[in-house]
Steps between C-alpha positions, in 0.01 A plus 500: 500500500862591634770427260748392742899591472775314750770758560756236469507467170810469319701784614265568770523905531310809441451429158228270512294770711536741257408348209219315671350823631539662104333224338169498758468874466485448103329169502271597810581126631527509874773329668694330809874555544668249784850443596629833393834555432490226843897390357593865540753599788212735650135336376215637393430842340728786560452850445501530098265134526291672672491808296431322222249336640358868615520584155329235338229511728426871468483506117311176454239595858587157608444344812784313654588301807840483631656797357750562800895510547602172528174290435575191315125507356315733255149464362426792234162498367503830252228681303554745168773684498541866493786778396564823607762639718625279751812537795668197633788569803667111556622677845140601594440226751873413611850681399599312161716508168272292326498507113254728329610325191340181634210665593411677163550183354204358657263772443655579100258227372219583689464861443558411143173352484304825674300675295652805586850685525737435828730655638713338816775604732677280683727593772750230675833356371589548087827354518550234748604158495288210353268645266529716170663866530264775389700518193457149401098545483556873332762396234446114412171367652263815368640510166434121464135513679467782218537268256214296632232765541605578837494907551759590754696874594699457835689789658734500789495786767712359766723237548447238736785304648516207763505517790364859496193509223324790456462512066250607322384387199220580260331283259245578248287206331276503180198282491576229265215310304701203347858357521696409191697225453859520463817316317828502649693245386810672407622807688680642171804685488644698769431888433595710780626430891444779716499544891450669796725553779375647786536633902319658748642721799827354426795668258476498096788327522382184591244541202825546302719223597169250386461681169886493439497091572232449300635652195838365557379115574234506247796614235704250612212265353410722149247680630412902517241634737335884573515506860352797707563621818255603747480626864178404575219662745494314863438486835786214534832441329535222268644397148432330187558369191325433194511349118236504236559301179290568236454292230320469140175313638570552878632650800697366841615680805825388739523711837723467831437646811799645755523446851715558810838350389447453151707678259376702243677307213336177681176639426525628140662160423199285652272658245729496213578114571137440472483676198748270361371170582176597361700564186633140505129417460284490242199653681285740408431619880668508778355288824365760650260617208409153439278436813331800538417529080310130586149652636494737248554270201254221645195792452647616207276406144719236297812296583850582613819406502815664642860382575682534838816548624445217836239343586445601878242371776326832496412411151396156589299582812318813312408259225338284748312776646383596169352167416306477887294764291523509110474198245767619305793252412813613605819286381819558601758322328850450690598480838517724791837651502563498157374696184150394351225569321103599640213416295127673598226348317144693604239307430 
């Protein structure tokens, strides 16, 4: 029997396809998706849905209904899954900037449960707005998937900006056997702040300007930061900026990305502000780590607790999502908006 998903959950976006698609691959549950992202300005599945959904489908030989741009309706019915090599282009079936972040995130679960090594390469957008940078799942969400048994090396060969595309990125993925619980109630003391500030087909200057901002704000507030600079390999221009705090038991990322008319200090100050109102927290993780560290922790062996920064609707609606398939007890104490606590209880 179908389990059966309403795409209007909660925040009502991609989200819920993504981490409905990982869990039936792993669990081998078949299921029916309506009402996808139907709030959303353009409906239905777009290109990096889709690919997903492409994805999913090949390593899991599922059958599916539905999987087109724009349908509103999925039903994936998979089988075992397999590794190996694997090439995903978002653009393949319509000219797109989609995020190959969002995409790996889907299959990182899966392909952690093959019984054999895999290696992916995605090609579409790596920096582009509304979904994690490339250096966000390199630099904060590997290291803490590491920590739960998840094996993942990710390399960057291109950069993808929007409206353009065209990155490439490369994954490799470990099978995993078991997931271990993990305790992150306090995030420690701050040990080092480092960054990246980077262009692409425009001048180092602009790359400058950020990284000279940066410093100069984040002084202005008692704090010291490494920041590289980096012109980085594209077919498009673009620019961007990003923070990594790492801390005694954990690790957060703050990024900003540029864009016609927005100055370069602008940009390196968006990423640094976030950095400091997570600091006025006592959080653990930042909001972005939170909801995607949920699936992971709900199969893991043992109970877990972390602290986050805000409690947003993605990690609301990807809670829900979890529970349409698991029995674990998932608690989350505070409100959304505001700092909180998540406990997982596997049963």
């Amino acid at each position: 029997m179908d389990i059966e998903i309403d795409g209007t959950y909660g925040e009502g976006g991609g989200q819920i396809l993504r981490t409905t698609l990982t869990l039936s691959c792993i669990l081998k549950k078949p299921v029916e998706i309506t009402n996808i992202r139907k709030g959303r300005k353009v409906p239905g599945l777009q290109p990096q849905h889709l690919t997903s959904v492409s994805a999913c489908k090949r390593i899991s030989h599922a059958m599916v209904e539905g999987d087109s741009l724009k349908s509103t309706f999925l039903r994936f019915s998979p089988g075992n899954i397999t590794g190996g090599e694997f090439t995903f282009d978002i653009s393949e079936q319509k000219r797109s900037a989609g995020s190959t972040s969002l995409v790996l995130q889907t299959l990182f679960l899966p392909l952690s449960h093959a019984r054999t090594n895999s290696k992916i390469t995605v090609l579409g957008g790596t920096h582009v707005p509304w979904s994690p940078p490339f250096n966000y799942l390199e630099e904060v969400f590997a290291p803490t998937a590491k920590k739960i048994g998840c094996n993942i090396e990710l390399e960057i060969k291109k950069w993808g900006w929007y409206p353009q595309g065209g990155g490439e990125v490369v994954c490799a993925i470990e099978p995993t056997f078991r997931f271990r619980s993990i305790e992150l109630s306090e995030r420690g003391k701050l040990l080092h702040l480092s960054g990246t500030s980077v262009v692409s087909n425009l001048p180092m200057s602009i790359a400058e300007r950020q990284r000279n901002h940066a410093l100069k704000f984040l002084q202005t507030k008692g704090f010291s930061a490494e920041i590289n600079l980096l012109q980085a390999p594209s077919i498009g221009p673009g620019t961007f900026f990003f923070l990594k705090a790492e801390f005694e038991n954990s690790v957060a990322g703050f990024s900003s990305l540029g864009e016609i008319g927005k100055r370069a200090e602008r940009v390196a100050e968006e990423a640094c502000e976030d950095f400091l109102r997570f600091m006025q927290t006592k959080g653990a993780v930042d909001p972005h780590l939170a909801d995607q560290l949920i699936p992971y922790l709900a199969l893991a062996e043992g109970d877990s607790t972390f602290t986050v920064s805000k409690i947003t609707s993605h990690l609301l609606t990807n809670i829900w999502v979890v529970k349409q398939f698991l029995s674990s007890e998932i608690l989350v104490e505070g409100k959304e908006g505001t700092e909180g606590k998540v406990i997982i209880k596997n049963r």
